[in-house]
C-alpha atoms as one frame of an Amber mdcrd trajectory, in Angstrom:
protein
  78.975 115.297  84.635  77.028 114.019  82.077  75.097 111.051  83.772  73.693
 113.367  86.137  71.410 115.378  83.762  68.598 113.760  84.338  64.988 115.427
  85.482  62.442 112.918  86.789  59.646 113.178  89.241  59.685 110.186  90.794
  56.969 109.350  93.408  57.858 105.892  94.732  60.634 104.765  96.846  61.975
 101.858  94.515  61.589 104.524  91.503  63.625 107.320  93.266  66.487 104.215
  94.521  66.381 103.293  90.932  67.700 106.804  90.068  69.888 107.282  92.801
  71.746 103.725  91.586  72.191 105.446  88.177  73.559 108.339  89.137  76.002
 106.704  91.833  76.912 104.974  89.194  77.735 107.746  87.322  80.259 108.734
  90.267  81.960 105.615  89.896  83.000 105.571  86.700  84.437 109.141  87.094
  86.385 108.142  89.937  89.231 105.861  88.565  89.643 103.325  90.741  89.012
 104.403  94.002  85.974 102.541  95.521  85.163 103.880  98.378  84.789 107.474
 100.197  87.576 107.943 102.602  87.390 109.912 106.159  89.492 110.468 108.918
  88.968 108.971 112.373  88.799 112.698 113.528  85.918 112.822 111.975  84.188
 110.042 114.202  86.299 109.264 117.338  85.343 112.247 120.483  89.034 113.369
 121.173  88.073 115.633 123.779  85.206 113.614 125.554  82.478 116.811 124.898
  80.817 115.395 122.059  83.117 117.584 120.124  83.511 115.260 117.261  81.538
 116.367 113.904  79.294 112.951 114.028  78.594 113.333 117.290  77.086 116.984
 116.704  75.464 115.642 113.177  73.741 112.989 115.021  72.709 115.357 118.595
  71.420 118.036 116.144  68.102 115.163 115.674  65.829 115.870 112.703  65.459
 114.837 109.273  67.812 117.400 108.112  70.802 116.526 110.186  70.398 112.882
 108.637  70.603 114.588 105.100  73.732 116.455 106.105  75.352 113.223 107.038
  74.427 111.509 103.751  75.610 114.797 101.871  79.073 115.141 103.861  79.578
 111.352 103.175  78.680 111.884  99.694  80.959 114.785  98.979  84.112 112.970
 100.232  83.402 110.279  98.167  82.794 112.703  95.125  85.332 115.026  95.589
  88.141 113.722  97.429  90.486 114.591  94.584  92.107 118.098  93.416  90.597
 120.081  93.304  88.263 118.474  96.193  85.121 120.236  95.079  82.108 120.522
  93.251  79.184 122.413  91.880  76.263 119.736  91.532  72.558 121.806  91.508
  70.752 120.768  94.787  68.045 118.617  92.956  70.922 116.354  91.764  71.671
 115.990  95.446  68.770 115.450  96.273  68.349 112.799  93.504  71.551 110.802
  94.204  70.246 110.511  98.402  66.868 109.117  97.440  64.712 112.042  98.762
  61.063 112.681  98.073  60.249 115.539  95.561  63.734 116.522  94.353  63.095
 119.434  92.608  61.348 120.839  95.514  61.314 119.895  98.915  64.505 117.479
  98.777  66.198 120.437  97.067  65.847 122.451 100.086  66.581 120.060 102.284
  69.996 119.379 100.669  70.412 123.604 100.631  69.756 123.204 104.464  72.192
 120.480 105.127  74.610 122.328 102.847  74.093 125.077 105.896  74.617 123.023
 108.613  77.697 121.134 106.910  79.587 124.941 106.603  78.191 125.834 109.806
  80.497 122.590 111.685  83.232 123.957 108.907  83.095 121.125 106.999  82.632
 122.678 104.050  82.724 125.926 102.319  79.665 127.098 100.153  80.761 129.698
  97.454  78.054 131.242  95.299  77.882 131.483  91.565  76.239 133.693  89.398
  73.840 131.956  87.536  74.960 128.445  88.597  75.120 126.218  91.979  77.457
 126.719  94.599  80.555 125.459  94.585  81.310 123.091  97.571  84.546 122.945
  99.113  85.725 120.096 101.572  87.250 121.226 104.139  89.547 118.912 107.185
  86.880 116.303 108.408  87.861 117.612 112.220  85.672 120.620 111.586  89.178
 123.032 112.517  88.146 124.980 109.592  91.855 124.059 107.889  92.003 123.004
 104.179  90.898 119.878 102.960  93.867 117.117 101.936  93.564 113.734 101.395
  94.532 111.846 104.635  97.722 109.720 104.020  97.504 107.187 107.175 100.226
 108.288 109.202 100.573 108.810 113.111  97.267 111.297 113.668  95.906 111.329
 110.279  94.250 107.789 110.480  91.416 107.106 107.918  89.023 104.050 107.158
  87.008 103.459 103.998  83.376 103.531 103.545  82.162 101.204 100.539  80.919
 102.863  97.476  78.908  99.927  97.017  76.620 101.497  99.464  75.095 104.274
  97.009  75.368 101.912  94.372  73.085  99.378  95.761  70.476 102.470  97.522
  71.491 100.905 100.895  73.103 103.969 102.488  70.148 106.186 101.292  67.834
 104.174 103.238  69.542 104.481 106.252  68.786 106.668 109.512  71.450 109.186
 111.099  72.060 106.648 114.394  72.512 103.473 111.646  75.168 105.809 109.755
  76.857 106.839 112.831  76.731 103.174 114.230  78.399 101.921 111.006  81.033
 104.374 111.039  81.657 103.386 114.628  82.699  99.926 113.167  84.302 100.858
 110.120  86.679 103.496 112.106  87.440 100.409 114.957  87.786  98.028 112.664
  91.764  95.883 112.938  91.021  95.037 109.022  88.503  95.103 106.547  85.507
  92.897 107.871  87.470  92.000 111.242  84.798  92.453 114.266  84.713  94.889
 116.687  83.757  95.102 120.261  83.397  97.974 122.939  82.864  98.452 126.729
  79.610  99.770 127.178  81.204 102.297 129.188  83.151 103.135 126.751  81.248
 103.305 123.776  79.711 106.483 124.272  82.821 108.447 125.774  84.535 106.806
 122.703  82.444 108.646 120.013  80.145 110.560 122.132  77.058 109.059 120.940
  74.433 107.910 123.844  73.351 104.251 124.484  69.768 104.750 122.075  71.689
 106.099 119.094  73.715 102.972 119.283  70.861 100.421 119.963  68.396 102.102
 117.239  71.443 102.005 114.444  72.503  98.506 114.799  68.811  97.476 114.783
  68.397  98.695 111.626  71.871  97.660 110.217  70.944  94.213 111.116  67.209
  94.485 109.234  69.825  96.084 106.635  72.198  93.349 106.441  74.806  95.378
 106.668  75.768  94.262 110.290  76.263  90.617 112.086  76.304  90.952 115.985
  76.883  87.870 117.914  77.775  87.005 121.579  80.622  86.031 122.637  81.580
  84.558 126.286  84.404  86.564 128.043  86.663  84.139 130.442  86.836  86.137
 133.953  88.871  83.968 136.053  90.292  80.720 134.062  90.678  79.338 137.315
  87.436  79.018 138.651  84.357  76.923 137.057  81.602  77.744 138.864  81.377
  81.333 138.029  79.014  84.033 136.540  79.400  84.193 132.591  80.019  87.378
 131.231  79.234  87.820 126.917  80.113  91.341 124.726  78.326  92.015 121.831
  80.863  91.420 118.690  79.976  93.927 115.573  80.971  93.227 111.952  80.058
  94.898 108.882  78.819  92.895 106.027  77.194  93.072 102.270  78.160  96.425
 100.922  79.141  98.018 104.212  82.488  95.688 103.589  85.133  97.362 101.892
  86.733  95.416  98.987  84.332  93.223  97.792  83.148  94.648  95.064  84.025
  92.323  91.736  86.721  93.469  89.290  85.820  93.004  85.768  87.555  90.298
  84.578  88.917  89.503  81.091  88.083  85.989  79.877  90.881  84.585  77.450
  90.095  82.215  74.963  90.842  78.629  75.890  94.390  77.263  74.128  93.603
  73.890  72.269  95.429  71.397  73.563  97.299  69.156  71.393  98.291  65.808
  72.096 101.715  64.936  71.394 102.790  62.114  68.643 104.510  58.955  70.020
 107.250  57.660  68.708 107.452  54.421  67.346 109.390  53.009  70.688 106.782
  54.840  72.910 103.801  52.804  71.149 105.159  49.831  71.238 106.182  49.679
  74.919 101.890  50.821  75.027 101.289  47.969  73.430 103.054  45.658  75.879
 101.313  46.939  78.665  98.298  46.284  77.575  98.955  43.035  76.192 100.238
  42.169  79.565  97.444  43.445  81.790  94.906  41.969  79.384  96.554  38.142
  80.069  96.827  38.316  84.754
């Protein structure tokens, strides 16, 4: 991939988000027109109530690396979910493309550690090559182990979308582990595009088996992000009765690039057609004239 041959050492955030924008960038334009990454609701929702689900365990695992492994499993669906749903991008471009510090080095080997913890949840598969990266393999977003296909929305292979427009503006790179596992939370909940979404408090966390501070910390920082509106909203208990305690849920919706399909399309202007006025005929004119000799006399 051509855009991505790029060396830099870049030092400062907004120089390294500058880069990452190029080469997501790059992504898009080899990806036809798909604009977003997708990923099953296996992937987020805790079907068995253990925190079994693969975000659950990416966001328990804590550390700086875990978050990386996120970004990098996000990024690889987006990347390669078409045949032959791999890919064999050097570390350093990885590491480029998420933002991190000192991609030749350090963020190098902090992509080749969340590239261990990714096959290690069966995620992926990591396949050496002489003299050249690894080739990375998608695997089903469950963590089963099974082959990777592209999910196809029927009954028990439910997806969502997550906007490309996120590594195209530098916003997802800037984000934390509990703000990317709180966004997917909406996303995967979400009736429609943009629609908002509410949960139980008691249900929340036996929902996607993430605890109470993951969610508070991620939607504080999608907020500063502006990629999440939360508002209150009163819930009716007893229509009957007045005088009784209110009760208010939180209501989430994404917003800016976190909502999928609002990204412009490039549209084609057309020239203007002149418009031409057409000739009146000689009965037309002088029933004009009439009028106007009438109007000008009251």
């Amino acid at each position: 991939m051509g855009g991505w041959n790029m060396s830099a050492t870049v030092a400062s955030v907004d120089e390294r988000l500058d880069l990452a924008r190029t080469l997501a960038e790059e992504i898009r334009k080899t990806s036809g027109r798909r604009r977003s990454a997708p990923v099953r609701s296996t992937f987020v929702r805790d079907v068995g109530g253990q925190k079994s689900a693969p975000l659950a365990k990416l966001v328990s695992g804590g550390g700086r690396g875990h978050d990386v492994a996120l970004k990098l499993y996000l990024s690889l669906l987006w990347r390669s979910a078409k045949e032959p749903f791999a890919t064999a991008i050097p570390a350093r471009r990885w590491a480029e493309l998420l933002a991190l510090p000192d991609p030749s080095g350090r963020g190098a080997r902090r992509v080749s550690d969340a590239v261990k913890t990714l096959t290690s949840l069966q995620l992926i598969d990591s396949t050496a090559q002489p003299g050249a990266a690894p080739k990375l393999t998608l695997l089903h977003e469950s963590g089963n182990g099974d082959p990777y296909i592209p999910p196809r929305g029927a009954a028990g292979d439910r997806y969502f979308h997550v906007p490309d427009d996120l590594w195209i503006t530098g916003s997802l790179q800037t984000l934390s582990a509990p703000a990317i596992a709180m966004l997917l939370a909406v996303l995967v909940d979400q009736s429609t595009p943009g629609a908002p979404v509410w949960w139980a408090t008691s249900v929340f966390e036996g929902r996607f088996g993430l605890s109470p501070a993951t969610r508070s910390r991620g939607t504080k920082q999608l907020v500063e992000a502006k990629l999440l509106t939360v508002k209150r909203k009163p819930i009716s208990t007893s229509p009957t009765r007045t005088f009784t305690a209110d009760r208010v849920r939180n209501e989430y919706c994404v917003t800016g690039p976190a909502l999928y399909g609002t990204t412009s399309p490039e549209v084609t202007v057309r020239p203007k057609k002149k418009l031409t006025r057409k000739k009146k005929t000689p009965a037309a004119a002088a029933d004009t004239s009439r009028r106007k000799l009438t109007a000008a006399k009251k």
